[in-house]
C-alpha positions in Angstrom: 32.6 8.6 44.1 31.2 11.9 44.8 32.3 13.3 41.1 30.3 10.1 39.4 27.0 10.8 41.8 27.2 14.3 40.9 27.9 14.1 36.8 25.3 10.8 36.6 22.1 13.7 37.5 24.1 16.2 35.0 24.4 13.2 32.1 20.3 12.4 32.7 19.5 15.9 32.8 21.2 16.9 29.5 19.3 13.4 28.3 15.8 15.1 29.2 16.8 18.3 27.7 18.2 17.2 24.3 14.9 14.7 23.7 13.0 17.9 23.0 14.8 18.3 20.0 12.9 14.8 18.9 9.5 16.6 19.2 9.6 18.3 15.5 10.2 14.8 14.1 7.7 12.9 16.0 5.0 15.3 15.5 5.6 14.8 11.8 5.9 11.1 11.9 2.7 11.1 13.6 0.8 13.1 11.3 2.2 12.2 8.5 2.5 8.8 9.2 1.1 7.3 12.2 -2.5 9.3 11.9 -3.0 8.2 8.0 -1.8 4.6 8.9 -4.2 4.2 12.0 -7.4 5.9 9.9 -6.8 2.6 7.2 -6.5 0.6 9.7 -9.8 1.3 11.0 -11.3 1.4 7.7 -10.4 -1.7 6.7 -11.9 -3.1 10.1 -15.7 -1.2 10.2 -16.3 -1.2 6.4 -19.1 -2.3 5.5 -19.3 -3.5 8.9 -16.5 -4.2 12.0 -14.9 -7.6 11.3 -12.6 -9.0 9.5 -14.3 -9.7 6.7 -11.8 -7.6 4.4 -9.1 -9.5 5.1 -10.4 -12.6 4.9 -11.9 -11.8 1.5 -8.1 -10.7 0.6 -7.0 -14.3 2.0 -9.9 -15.9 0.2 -9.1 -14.6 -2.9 -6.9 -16.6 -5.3 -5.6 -13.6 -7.3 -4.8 -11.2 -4.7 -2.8 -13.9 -3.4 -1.1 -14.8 -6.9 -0.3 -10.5 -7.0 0.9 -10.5 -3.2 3.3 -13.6 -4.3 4.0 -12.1 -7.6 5.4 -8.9 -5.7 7.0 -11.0 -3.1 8.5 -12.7 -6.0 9.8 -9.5 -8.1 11.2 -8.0 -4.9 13.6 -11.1 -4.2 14.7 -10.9 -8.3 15.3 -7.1 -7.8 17.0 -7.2 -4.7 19.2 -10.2 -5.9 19.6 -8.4 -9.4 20.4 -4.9 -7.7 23.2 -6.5 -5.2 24.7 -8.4 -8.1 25.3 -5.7 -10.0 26.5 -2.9 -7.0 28.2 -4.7 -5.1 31.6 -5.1 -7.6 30.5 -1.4 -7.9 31.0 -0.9 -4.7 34.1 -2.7 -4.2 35.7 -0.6 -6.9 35.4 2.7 -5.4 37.2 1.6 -2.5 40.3 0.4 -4.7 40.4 4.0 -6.7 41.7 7.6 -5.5 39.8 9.9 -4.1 39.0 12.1 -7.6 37.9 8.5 -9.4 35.9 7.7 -5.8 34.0 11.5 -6.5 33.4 10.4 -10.0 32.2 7.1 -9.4 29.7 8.4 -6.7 28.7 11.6 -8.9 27.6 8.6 -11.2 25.3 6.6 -8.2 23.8 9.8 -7.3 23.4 11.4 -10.7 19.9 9.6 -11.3 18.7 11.5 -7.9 18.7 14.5 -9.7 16.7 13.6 -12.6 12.6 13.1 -11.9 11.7 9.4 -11.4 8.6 9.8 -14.1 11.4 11.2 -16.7 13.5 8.1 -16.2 10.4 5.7 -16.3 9.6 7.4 -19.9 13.2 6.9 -21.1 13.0 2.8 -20.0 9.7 2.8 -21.9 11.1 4.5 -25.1 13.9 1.8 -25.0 12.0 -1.2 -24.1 8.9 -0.4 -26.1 8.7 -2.5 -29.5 10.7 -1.6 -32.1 13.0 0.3 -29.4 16.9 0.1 -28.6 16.4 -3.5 -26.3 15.0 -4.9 -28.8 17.4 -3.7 -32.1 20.3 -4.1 -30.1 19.2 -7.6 -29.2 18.3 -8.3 -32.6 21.5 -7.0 -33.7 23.4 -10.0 -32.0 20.7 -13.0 -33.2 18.4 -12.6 -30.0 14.7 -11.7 -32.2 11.3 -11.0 -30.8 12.5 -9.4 -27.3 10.0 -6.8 -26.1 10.7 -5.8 -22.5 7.8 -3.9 -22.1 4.6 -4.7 -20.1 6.6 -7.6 -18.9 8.2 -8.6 -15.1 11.0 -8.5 -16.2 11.1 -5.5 -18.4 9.9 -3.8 -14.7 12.3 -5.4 -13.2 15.4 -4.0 -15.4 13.9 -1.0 -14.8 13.7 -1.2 -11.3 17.5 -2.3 -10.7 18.6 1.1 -12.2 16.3 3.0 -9.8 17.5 0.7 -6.8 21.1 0.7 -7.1 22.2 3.7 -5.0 19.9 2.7 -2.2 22.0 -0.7 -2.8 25.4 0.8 -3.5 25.8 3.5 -0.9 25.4 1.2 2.0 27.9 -1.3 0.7 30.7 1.7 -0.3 30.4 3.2 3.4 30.9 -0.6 5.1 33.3 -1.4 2.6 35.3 1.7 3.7 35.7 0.7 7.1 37.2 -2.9 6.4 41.1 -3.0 7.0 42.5 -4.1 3.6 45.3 -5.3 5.7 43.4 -8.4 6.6 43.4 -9.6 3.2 47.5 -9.4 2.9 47.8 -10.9 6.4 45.1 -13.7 4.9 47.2 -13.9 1.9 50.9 -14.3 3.9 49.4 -17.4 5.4 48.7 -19.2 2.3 45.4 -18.1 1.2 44.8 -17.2 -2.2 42.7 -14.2 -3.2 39.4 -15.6 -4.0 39.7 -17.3 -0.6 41.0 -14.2 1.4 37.6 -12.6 -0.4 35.3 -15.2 0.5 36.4 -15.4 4.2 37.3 -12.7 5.4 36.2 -9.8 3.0 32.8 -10.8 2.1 31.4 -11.4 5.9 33.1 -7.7 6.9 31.0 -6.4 4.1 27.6 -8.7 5.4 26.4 -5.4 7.8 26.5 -3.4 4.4 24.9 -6.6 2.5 22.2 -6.7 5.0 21.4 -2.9 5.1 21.1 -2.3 1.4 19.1 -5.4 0.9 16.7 -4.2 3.6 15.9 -0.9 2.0 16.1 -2.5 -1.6 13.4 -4.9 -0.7 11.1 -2.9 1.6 11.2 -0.4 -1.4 10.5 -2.9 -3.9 7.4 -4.4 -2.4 5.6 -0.9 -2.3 6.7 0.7 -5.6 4.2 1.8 -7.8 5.2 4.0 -10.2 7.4 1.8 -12.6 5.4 -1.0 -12.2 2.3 1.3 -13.6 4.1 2.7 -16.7 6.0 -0.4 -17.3 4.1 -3.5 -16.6 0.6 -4.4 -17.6 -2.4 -5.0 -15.7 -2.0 -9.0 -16.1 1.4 -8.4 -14.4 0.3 -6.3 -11.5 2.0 -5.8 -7.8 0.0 -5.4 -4.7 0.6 -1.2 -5.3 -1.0 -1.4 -8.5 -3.7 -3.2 -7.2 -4.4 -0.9 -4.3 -4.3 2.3 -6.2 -7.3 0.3 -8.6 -9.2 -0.5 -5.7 -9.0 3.3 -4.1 -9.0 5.3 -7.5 -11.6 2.8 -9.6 -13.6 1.2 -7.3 -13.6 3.4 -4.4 -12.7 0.4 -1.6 -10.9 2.2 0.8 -12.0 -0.9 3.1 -10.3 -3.8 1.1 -7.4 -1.3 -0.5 -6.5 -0.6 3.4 -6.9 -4.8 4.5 -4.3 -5.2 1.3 -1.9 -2.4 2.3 -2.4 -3.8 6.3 -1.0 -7.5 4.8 1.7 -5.5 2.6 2.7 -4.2 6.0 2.8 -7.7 8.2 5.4 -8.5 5.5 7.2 -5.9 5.5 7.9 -6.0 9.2 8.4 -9.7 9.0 10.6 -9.1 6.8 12.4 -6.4 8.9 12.5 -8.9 11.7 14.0 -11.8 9.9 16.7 -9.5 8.7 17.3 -8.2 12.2 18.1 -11.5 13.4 20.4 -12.7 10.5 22.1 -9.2 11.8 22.5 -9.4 15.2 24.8 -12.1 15.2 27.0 -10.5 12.6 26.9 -7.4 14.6 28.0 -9.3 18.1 31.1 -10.9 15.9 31.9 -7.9 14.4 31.9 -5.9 18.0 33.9 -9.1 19.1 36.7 -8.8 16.9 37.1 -5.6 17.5 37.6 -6.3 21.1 40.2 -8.8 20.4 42.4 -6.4 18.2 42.3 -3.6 20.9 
């Protein structure tokens, strides 16, 4: 008893002592973050005048709210589009050796390397008209396909600059599931695609959940392929807010937009949270049962 009372004071003390190391990141959250945040705020509530007139001319108006459904809309098809295609991805490199594993991520990273504004110029050069997309699609009997200026020309885009925010979650939960479970699955009677579905795919749902959040989040606030490769007609909410602070100078109404853009983003944060903590709460359970 007397060893516990005396290392309980030594465990809070070294507790008080390490959260100084927080300070340097919290300063810079604050004002980097916090401080710029909290000044829109503000603006968007005493321009012209303190109300909340800015945002209810942002709910009043029928084509904000067609952009902020429009980018709630491209988001989803991104996120949806970017899981489809990393999480097979994903899968593989836990079935390969360790040099095929180093290539495989080499390739996830390799567009970190290269500037965001040079791979936005090489998607336009391919989707513009006349470009690769569209001979290659002509090529096999698909005419008149020009991928530029449209959603979905952004959204192509968008999946590519996405997927290793997408894949590298999935790979490191994917890494901790037992590949034993899927023989044991199989020795009583289940075939592959069922092993997969039940007891594969909900061990991989924590990195599911985490790469969809990012993915999403990211997705809602993007502005710089939407601005090279969609078109004005097809804006997103970020498009719309850099018009309203760099054209029109509304710092008021650009700051109730990016407020609302916020509210969903931590809805969205919360919903996803919740699907979570019951996976999280099996996951810790099983655990407990194997030990």
């Amino acid at each position: 008893m007397t060893a516990v009372l005396t290392r309980r004071p030594a465990v809070e003390h070294g507790t008080r002592r390490t959260s100084w190391l927080l300070l340097p990141a919290a300063a810079v959250v604050a004002v980097f973050f916090f401080y710029p945040l909290a000044v829109i705020l503000w603006r968007s509530f005493t321009e012209p005048s303190f109300g909340v007139g800015n945002y209810l001319a942002v709910l009043g108006d029928e084509v904000q709210i067609r952009v902020v459904l429009r980018t709630l809309r491209t988001a989803l098809i991104i996120t949806v589009a970017t899981l489809v295609v990393a999480y097979p991805y994903a899968y593989a490199m836990t079935l390969v050796g360790r040099q095929a594993r180093g290539v495989l991520t080499l390739l996830v990273l390799m567009p970190f390397w290269t500037s965001l504004m040079a791979r936005n110029f090489a998607w336009y050069v391919l989707e513009q008209r006349g470009g690769v997309i569209e001979n290659l699609l002509s090529a096999i009997g698909i005419d008149g396909v020009v991928l530029l200026g449209s959603v979905a020309g952004v959204t192509v885009a968008m999946v590519q600059v996405m997927l290793p925010f997408m894949v590298l979650p999935l790979q490191s939960a994917m890494l901790g599931i037992d590949r034993s479970l899927l023989h044991a699955a199989g020795s009583l009677g289940a075939r592959r695609p069922v092993a997969f579905l039940r007891v594969y795919l909900p061990l991989s749902m924590p990195g599911v959940l985490a790469g969809v959040s990012v993915v999403f989040i990211m997705s809602l606030g993007f502005y710089i392929t939407p601005a090279l490769l969609g078109t004005p007609q097809q804006a997103l909410v970020a498009q719309v807010i850099g018009t309203q602070v760099n054209d029109l100078l509304d710092f008021a109404g650009a700051g109730a937009l990016g407020a609302i853009l916020l509210v969903l983003t931590l809805v969205v944060l919360a919903l996803l949270s919740r699907v979570a903590a019951p996976l999280g709460t099996s996951a810790a359970g099983g655990a407990d049962r194997d030990r």
